[in-house]
Every structure is written in structure tokens, then in C-alpha cells.
C-alpha angles and dihedrals in degrees: 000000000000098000097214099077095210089054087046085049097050089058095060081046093061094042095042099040107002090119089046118111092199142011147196132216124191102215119194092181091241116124087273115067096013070069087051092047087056106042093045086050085061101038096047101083094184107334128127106268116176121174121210122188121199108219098197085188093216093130142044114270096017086129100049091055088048088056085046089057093044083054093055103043096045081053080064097040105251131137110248129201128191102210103189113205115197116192115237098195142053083193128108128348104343087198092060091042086054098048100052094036081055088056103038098048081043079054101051093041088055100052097046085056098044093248111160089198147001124216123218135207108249118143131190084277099066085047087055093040096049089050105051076048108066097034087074090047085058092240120181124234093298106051085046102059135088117286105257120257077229146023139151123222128126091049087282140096111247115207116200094184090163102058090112099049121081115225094246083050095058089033086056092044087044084046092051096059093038089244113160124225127182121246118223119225094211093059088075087052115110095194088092127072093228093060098045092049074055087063111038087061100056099044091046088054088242122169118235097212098046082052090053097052089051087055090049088045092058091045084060095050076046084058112055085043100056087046084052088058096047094057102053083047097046089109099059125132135211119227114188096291104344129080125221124209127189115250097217107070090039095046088053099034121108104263092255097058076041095058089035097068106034086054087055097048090047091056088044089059104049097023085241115185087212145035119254112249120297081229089052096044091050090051089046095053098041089053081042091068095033091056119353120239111067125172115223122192100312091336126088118202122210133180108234114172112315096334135059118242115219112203139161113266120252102229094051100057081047091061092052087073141199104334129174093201123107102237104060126192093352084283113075135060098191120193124200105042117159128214102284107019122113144192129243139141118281097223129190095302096071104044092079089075101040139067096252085135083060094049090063095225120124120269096249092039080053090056099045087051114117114273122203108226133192125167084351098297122111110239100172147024104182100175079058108031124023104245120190125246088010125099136184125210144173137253107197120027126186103288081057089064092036084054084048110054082047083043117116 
């Protein structure tokens, strides 16, 4: 292993975005990233490099720290952006709702500024942390193994160039070039899991790094099991929409593969950023086998023949709603809009006057089918009728659920 960890980092940097013309880092302030900030300066020779800091504003001083980080990364000359983000809920785990708010507001400032990633600042001892974690969450193999160098979710690439670095090791090398970092308060409070996992460890004598390879052991095991999966899916075909899997493999497939690639057909329906619940999906193969149909976190699944169709719900592309933008329900790029018109699903009312027996979708997958609105009134069900000037397409094919059933 490089024994200076920046010039370690900036390996990864060269294998994970050398071929990059630009890249983004999310930077907290804390010794991490602030690390991350520095190494990726030095290792840019001449690419694009913009920092973007989330302020959550869910304590006191959070936007001081992000001025202290605009002040750092403009020293380095780097272009610096504040995103805020506000909750608009009490409601439900505030943790979760900041961390994909975090992503999805780091997403959003990428893309309007042409950024094909963005890097974060995970080390070895989030690796051990989120471990010990989930272990007590009693997480299968792949909420057990290491974080990923890469992934895509939120429309958007995630670099995790620090995966092989320990944070004493950042905060020493830090140290060492008398570079500041801000310490956050909430990282000594023991209300959080992750803080308590911080602590466990320490007070159990436990070493970061033999936490980590289990992790990637355990990604490993993740591996073999996702190619697995692949193999026995590798037959399935894309319907306008649906996907359809042939039963047999699945039927005779270990529960895992099983689960693997229904999660993954599930995702591919409704453009999910995450799984269902390994609970929810159990209950919903097990119903799946007492009584056929099941409905499964915006999907619904549906023996037809010798094969299982895997379409949107009906229900849930109801709920998306009239929309006059042209990707619709995660599912639909849809050319020829006018002025005025929307799009929203058809739902159950308006089959009754159009050919959706002929179309040879099910009745609820035809209802769920994209509707072109305008004052109220349908004027057009293209998945159903051709309608001219307007044109349906898309968004995932079948190397997207191929990517799926390998995704972690």
C-alpha cells in the first residue's frame, strides 16, 4: 500500500475519474473531506474541480462552517456553492431525510454545472462504522459489505476515493501541513447509531482496517452473488414499460438470486433509488406463490403464461400526478407535447373507450399507461392509440435492468 495517504487518494482519483473532464466534491468541513478538498486541488492538473457544501440547517452555526468552507476552497481556487436545504416534515427518520436530501440537492447542483460526479468523503471508518451498524440491524450480505468506490442513484456518479484511508490517518496528514478542519459537535453525540458504532469500536479495541476487509469480504461474497443473478435474468424482455422474467429460473432459483432479481425488476419499473425492504419483499413473495399477483412498492408482479410480468401499479402512477414535464413517473420521455397539455396516468375510468384488450397489456399496466391531458379532458393515450406528433419513450431499456440486478 502508498504510504502517503494524498498521494494514495489521488490514485484512486486517476482510476476512478481520470477520464473525467470535470469533477464535483461535497465538502462538510469536517477533517474528511476538507482532506478530499485538498488532495483532488493537487490532483486536478487542469480539470474542472467545484466544491458544494449542504448546510441542513438543523443546528446552530451550520452556516458559518459552510462560509468557512467557501473560504477554503476559493484559497485553492476552487469555485465554492452553499446548496440549503429546509425540512419540510416532522415527520419520519430526520437522518435518512438529510441524507437524501444531501444527495439529491449535491445532484441537482452537478448537473446544472455539467459535473459528471461528485466524490465524497468516506474513509476506511465509515466502512468500519457502517458495518458494525448494520450488523446490529441484522442486515443481509448487502447491507454488510463494503460501500462501493462507485454508484450511480440520484441521476448522478458517487466517488468514494477515500475508502482505503483511515480518518487519523487524514487528520495526521492534515496535521502535518497545518490544514484546519472543523469539528462537529454532533459527532460526540451518542444519540446516533453512528456514533455509537464510533464508540463501540474504540472502547472494544477494535481495528478500523480489519473491520474494512471484512466489509470487502463480504462485498466479494455480494459479487458472485449479483453475477449469479445475472445469469439466471439474462432472458428477460422489455415491454413497453414492463418487464417479463421467465418463471423457471426463478422458480427454481435459491431465495436470494430470487430476491435479487425481483428487487431489481421492481427498481427497473418505478426508477427507485432504493430496494423495498428485505421484510416487504419476503411477505410479498411468499403472497406471490399463495395467490399470484402481488404488489410490491409502486410494481405490481403478475404470472402471465410461463413467465411473470413486472409492471408499474396502478395506484402509484396515479399518485404522480398531472405533470407538464417531459419525463413522467420516472418511466416515460414523451415528445410532442403543446402548450397546456399534461401528463398524467390514465387510470381504470377511460379503458372502457379505448383498445387496451388489443394492446395486449394487462388491464391495470393499461391504466397505469401515460395519458395526455389538456382542460381536464384525455386527448390521447399513446401506449394504447398512435397518436400523431406525440411519441413515447423509454427511460430504462434492458442493459438498465441488467446494470440493476449487478447494482450495490
Amino acid at each position: 500500500m502508498i504510504r502517503d495517504p494524498g498521494a494514495r487518494i489521488r490514485s484512486v482519483l486517476d482510476r476512478l475519474a481520470g477520464d473525467l473532464p470535470a469533477l464535483g466534491l461535497a465538502v462538510s468541513g469536517g477533517g474528511d473531506s476538507i482532506a478530499l478538498m485538498h488532495v483532488a486541488a493537487e490532483w486536478a492538473q487542469g480539470r474542472r474541480v467545484m466544491v458544494a457544501t449542504v448546510d441542513h440547517g438543523l443546528r446552530e452555526g451550520s452556516a458559518a462552517e459552510a462560509d468557512e468552507v467557501a473560504r477554503a476552497a476559493r484559497a485553492l481556487g476552487l469555485s465554492h456553492a452553499v446548496l440549503l436545504w429546509r425540512r419540510d416534515t416532522q415527520v419520519g427518520n430526520l437522518m435518512a431525510q438529510a441524507r437524501d436530501a444531501r444527495l439529491r440537492l449535491l445532484s441537482g447542483w452537478a448537473r446544472r454545472n455539467d459535473l459528471p460526479a461528485v466524490a465524497l468523503g468516506h474513509t476506511a471508518d465509515d466502512l468500519a462504522e457502517t458495518l458494525l451498524m448494520r450488523l446490529a440491524r441484522g442486515s443481509g450480505v448487502d447491507g454488510l459489505s463494503a460501500m462501493a468506490e462507485w454508484r450511480d442513484a440520484f441521476d448522478m456518479r458517487w466517488l468514494r476515493p477515500m475508502l482505503g484511508t483511515g480518518r487519523t490517518e487524514l487528520r495526521d496528514w492534515l496535521t502535518a501541513r497545518d490544514i484546519t478542519w472543523i469539528d462537529d459537535p454532533t459527532n460526540d453525540n451518542a444519540d446516533y447509531d453512528r456514533i455509537r458504532a464510533r464508540q463501540a469500536i474504540a472502547a472494544l479495541g477494535l481495528e478500523v482496517s480489519g473491520l474494512a476487509r471484512s466489509a470487502a469480504h463480504i462485498a466479494d461474497a455480494r459479487d458472485a452473488l449479483a453475477d449469479y443473478a445475472a445469469l439466471l435474468s439474462a432472458d428477460a424482455k422489455v415491454d413497453r414499460g414492463s418487464l417479463i422474467l421467465s418463471r423457471g429460473p426463478l422458480r427454481d432459483a435459491p431465495p436470494e438470486i430470487r430476491r435479487r432479481i425481483l428487487v431489481a425488476a421492481c427498481r427497473w419499473v418505478t426508477g427507485a433509488d432504493y430496494p423495498p425492504r428485505r421484510a416487504t419483499l419476503v411477505h410479498a413473495l411468499e403472497a406471490m406463490l399463495a395467490q399470484g399477483r402481488v404488489t410490491l412498492d409502486g410494481a405490481m408482479i403478475s404470472p402471465t403464461g410461463g413467465g411473470l410480468r413486472v409492471t408499474r401499479e396502478a395506484a402509484a402512477a396515479l399518485r404522480t400526478g398531472p405533470t407538464p414535464d417531459r419525463v413522467w413517473d420516472r418511466r416515460w420521455r414523451v415528445r410532442g407535447l403543446a402548450p397546456g397539455q399534461t401528463i398524467a396516468a390514465l387510470g381504470t375510468e377511460p379503458l372502457a373507450r379505448l383498445p387496451w384488450r388489443d394492446s395486449g397489456l394487462l388491464r391495470d399496466e393499461a391504466a397505469a399507461s401515460p395519458g395526455i391531458w389538456q382542460d381536464g379532458r384525455l386527448i390521447a393515450a399513446p401506449l394504447l392509440r398512435d397518436h400523431p406528433g406525440i411519441t413515447l419513450i423509454p427511460v430504462r431499456g434492458a442493459a438498465d435492468f441488467r446494470r440493476l440486478v449487478k447494482a450495490h
